[in-house]
N, CA, C and O of each residue as an XYZ file, in Angstrom:
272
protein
N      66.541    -54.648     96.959
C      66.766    -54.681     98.388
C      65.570    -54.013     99.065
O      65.165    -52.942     98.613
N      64.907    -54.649    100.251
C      63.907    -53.899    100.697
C      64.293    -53.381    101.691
O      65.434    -53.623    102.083
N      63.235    -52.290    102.568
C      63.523    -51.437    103.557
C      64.474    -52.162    104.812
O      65.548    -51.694    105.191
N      63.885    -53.308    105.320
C      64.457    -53.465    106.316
C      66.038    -54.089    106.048
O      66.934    -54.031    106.891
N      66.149    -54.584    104.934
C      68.191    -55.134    104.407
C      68.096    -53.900    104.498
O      67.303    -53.723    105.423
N      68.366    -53.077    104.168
C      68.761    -51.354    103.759
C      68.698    -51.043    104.711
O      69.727    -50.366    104.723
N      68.240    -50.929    105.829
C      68.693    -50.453    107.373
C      69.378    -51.103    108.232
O      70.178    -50.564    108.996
N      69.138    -52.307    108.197
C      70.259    -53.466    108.938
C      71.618    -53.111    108.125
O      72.636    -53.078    108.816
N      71.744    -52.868    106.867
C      73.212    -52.630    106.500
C      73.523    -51.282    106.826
O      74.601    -51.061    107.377
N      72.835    -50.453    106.599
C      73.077    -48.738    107.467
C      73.472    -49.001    108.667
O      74.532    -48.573    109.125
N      72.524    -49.853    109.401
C      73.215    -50.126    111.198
C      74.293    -50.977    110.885
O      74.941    -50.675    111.887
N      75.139    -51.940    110.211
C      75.865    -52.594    110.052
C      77.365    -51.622    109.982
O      78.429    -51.776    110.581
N      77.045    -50.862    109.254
C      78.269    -49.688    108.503
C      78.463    -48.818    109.799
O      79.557    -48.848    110.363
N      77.302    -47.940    110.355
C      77.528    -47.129    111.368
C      78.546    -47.796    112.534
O      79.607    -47.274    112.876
N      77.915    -49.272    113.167
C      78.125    -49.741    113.984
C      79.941    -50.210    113.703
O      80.502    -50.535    114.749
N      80.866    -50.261    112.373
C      81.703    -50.762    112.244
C      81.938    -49.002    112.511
O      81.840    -48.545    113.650
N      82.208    -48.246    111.489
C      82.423    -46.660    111.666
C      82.823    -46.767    113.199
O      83.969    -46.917    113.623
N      81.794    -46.673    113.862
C      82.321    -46.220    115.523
C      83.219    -47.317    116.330
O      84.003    -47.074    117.247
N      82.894    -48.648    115.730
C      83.783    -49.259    116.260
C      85.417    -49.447    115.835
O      86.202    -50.305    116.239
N      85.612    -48.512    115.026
C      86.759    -48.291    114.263
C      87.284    -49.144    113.506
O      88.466    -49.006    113.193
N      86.313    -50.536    112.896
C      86.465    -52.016    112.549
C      85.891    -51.622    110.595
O      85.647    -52.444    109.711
N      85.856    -50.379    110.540
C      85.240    -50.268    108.523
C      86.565    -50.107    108.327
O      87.423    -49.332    108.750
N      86.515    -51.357    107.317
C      87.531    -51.810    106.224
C      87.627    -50.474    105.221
O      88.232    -49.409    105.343
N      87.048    -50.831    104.525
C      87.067    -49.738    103.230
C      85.773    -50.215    102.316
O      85.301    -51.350    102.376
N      85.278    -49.157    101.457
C      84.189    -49.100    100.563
C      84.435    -50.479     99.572
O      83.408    -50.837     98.995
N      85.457    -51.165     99.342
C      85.249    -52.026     98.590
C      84.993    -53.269     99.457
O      83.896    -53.819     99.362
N      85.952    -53.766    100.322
C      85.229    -54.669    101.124
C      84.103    -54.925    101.556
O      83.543    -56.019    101.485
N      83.527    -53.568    102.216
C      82.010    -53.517    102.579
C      81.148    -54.098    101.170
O      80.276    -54.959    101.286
N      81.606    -53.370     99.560
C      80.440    -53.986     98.932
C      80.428    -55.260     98.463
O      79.537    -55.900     97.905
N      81.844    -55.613     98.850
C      81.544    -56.924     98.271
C      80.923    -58.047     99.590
O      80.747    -59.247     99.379
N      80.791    -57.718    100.251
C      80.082    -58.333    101.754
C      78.728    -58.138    100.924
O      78.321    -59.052    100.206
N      78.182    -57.176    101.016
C      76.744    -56.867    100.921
C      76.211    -56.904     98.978
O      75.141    -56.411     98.620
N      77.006    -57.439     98.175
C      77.546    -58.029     97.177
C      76.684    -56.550     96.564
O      75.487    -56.607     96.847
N      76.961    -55.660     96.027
C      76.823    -53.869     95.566
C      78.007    -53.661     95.558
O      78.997    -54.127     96.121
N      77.664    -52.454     94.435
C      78.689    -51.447     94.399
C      78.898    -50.793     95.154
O      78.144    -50.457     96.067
N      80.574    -50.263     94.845
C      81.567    -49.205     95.985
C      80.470    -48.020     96.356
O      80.204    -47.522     97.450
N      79.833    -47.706     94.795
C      79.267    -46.387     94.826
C      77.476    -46.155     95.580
O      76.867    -45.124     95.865
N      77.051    -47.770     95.708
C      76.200    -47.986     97.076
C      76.361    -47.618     97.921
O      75.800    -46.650     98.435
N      77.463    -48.498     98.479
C      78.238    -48.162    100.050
C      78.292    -46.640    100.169
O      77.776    -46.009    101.091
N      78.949    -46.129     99.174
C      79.489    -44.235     99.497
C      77.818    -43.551     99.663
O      77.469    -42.871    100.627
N      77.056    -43.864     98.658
C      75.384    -43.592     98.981
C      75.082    -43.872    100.172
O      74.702    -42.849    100.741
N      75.059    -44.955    100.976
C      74.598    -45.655    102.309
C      75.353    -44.561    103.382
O      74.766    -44.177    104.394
N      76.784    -44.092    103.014
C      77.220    -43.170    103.903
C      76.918    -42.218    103.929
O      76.890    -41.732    105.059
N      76.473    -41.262    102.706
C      76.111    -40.397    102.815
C      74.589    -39.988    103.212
O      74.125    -38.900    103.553
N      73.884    -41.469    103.016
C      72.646    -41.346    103.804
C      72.611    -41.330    105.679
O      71.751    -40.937    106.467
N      73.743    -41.848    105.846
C      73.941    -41.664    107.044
C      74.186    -40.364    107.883
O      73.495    -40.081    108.861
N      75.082    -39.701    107.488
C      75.241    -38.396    106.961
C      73.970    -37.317    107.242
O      73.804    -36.441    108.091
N      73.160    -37.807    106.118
C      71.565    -37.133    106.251
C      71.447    -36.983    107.742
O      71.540    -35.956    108.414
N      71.187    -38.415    108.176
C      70.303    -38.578    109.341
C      71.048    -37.826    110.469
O      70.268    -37.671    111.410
N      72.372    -37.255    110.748
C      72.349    -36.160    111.414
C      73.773    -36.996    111.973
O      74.159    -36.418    112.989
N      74.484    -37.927    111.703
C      76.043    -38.408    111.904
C      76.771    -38.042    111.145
O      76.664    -37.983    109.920
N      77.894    -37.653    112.060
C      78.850    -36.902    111.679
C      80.500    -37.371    110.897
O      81.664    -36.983    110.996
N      79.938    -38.148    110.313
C      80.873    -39.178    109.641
C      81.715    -38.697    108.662
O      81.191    -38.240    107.646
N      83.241    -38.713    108.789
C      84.259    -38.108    107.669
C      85.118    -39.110    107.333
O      85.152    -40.173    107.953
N      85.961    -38.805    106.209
C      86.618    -39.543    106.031
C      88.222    -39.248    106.204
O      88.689    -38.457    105.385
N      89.047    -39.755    107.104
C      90.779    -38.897    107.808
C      91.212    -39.317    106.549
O      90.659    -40.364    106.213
N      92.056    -38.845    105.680
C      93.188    -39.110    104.935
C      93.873    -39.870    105.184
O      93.980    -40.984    104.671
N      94.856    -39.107    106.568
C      95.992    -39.918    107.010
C      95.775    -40.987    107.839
O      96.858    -41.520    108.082
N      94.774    -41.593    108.433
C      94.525    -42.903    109.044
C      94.018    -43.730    107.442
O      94.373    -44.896    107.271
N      93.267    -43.077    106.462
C      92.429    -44.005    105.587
C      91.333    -44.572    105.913
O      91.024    -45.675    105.463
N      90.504    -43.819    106.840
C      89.767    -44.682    107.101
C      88.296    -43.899    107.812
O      88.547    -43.210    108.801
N      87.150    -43.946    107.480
C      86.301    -43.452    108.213
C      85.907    -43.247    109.685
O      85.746    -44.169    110.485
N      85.786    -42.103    109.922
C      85.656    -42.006    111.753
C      84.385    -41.333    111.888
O      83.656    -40.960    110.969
N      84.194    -41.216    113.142
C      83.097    -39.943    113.268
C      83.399    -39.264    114.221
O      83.891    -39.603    115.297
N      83.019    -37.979    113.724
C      83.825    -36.812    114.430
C      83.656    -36.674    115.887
O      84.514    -36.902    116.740
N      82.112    -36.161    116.120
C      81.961    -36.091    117.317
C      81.142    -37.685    117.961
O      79.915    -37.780    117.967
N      81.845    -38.560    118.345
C      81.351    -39.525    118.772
C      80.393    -39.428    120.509
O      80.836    -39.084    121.605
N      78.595    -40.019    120.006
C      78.076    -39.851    121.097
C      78.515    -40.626    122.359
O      77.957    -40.417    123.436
């Protein structure tokens, strides 16, 4: 995968995250045909970059905390 797939799917993931529309880690990889344990990498690279992304228990589902 080169740089620019690898950021279009980072903006792909973020952009579902806030729109409250992320399925779950397996759906996403099989879209972007990778592993679960990609996707959880891709989040936690997100993460890095300074978003505040968790995961609720009781909804199941990724949010972000403080939304800009």
């Amino acid at each position: 995968m080169d740089y620019r797939t690898y950021e279009q799917r980072l903006a792909y993931i973020l952009e579902q995250i806030r729109k409250n529309r992320f399925r779950s880690l397996e759906v996403t990889a099989d879209r972007f045909s990778c592993s679960v344990r990609t996707v959880k990498r891709m989040i936690a690279h997100l993460r890095d970059q300074g978003h505040e992304i968790t995961y609720d228990r009781l909804q199941k589902k990724y949010i972000i905390k403080n939304p800009e």
